[in-house]
Phi, psi and omega in degrees: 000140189281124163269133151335145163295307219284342171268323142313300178280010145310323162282308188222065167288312190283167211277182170245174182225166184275344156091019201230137158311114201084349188300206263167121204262135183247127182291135210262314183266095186191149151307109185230102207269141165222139217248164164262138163297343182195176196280327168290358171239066169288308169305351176276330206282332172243009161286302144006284187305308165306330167294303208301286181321326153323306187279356182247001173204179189213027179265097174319162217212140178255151180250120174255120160246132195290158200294303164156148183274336186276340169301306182263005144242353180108158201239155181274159190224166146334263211301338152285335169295285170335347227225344188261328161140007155264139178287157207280340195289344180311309212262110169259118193263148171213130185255135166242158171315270137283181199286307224282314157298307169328287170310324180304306200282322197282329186286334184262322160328281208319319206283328198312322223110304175337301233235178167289310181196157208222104167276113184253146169200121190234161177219141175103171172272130180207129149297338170298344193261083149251168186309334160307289159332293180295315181305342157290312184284337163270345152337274195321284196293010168256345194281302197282349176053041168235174192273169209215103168238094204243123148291091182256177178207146190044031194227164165246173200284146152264161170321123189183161197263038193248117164358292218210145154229166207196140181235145191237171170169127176321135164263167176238144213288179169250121184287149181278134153293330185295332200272354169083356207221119184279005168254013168331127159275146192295195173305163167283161178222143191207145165269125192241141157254105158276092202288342190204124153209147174244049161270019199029054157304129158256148209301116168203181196224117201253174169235156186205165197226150196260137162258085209275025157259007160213060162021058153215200185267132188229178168263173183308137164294180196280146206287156188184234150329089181256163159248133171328134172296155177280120209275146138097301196242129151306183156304120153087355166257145169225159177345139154272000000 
């Protein structure tokens, strides 16, 4: 069933934060690019993606994935979505072909309503990601009153109508104490860059860890005890 925009922005006009001392307050019905620093870190890049959609609605939310990003990363399951703080009933996936189709599905969610934020995750250099493009998809996500979060990996950034971009890439976690077990691995953790925004932010850089039972950001515990970084797989993917 179609929610009115108007009944959305009634609930969540005002913008979101990263839930971090300083972060940066973010327009919430908008385009918001998140880059991998290099093609091995995708996974950090739609763990990320998945946070940000997480601090900005409480809406289900659709994952559109290009075929592949799930060849080269892996495809999402229940107990990783669960394990990131989303219920998988929450999540409508959606697979796609290619960037050209990537962009179609994700510009007719946005404009729809439906969903709260609309996760796009692409991989590679395509022409279809031109200044055009984004400018139809942040239109949309203001026509529609949803948030707009796309994920590239292995591509570099270009000209675009996008909110805010951000370049990602793994950090190494803190091990928890409550847990009792020294090969636990701690929170995810991730080195964030915000490289563009056009809320006139300026470009900085956190290192920050997702705390999915009260789905923000946190900062690192004091440094002492690191855990290894995380290899391969996104939040919530497994082998395809």
């Amino acid at each position: 069933m179609r929610q009115s925009p108007s009944s959305s922005r009634s609930c969540d006009q005002v913008g979101f934060d990263l839930g971090m001392p300083g972060s940066p307050e973010l327009k919430r019905y908008a385009l918001h690019e998140v880059y991998a620093a290099s093609a091995a870190d995708a996974a950090a890049a739609d763990g990320f993606a998945l946070a940000l959609a997480l601090r900005a609605s409480t809406r289900p939310l659709v994952w559109i994935v290009e075929s592949r990003r799930r060849t080269e990363a892996g495809s999402p399951y229940a107990t990783g979505l669960k394990a990131w703080g989303l219920a998988p009933a929450d999540v409508l996936l959606v697979r796609v072909r290619d960037a050209p189709a990537l962009l179609a599905a994700a510009e007719e969610t946005l404009r729809s309503g439906a969903a709260g934020v609309v996760v796009m995750s692409g991989w590679g250099e395509h022409r279809a990601h031109d200044l055009t493009a984004s400018r139809r998809l942040s239109l949309s996500a203001s026509e529609g009153a949803t948030v707009a979060v796309l994920a590239r990996a292995a591509a570099q950034p270009r000209p675009s109508a996008a909110e805010t971009r951000w370049r990602v890439h793994p950090a190494p976690s803190t091990r928890l104490e409550t847990v009792g077990d020294d090969r636990a691995p701690g929170r995810p953790a991730f080195h964030v860059a915000l490289t563009r925004s056009r809320g006139g932010f300026r470009p900085r850089e956190w290192i920050m860890e997702w705390d999915r039972e009260q789905r923000s950001f946190v900062e690192p515990q004091a440094p002492g005890d690191l855990v290894s970084l995380p290899v391969g797989r996104p939040a919530g993917a497994r082998a395809a």
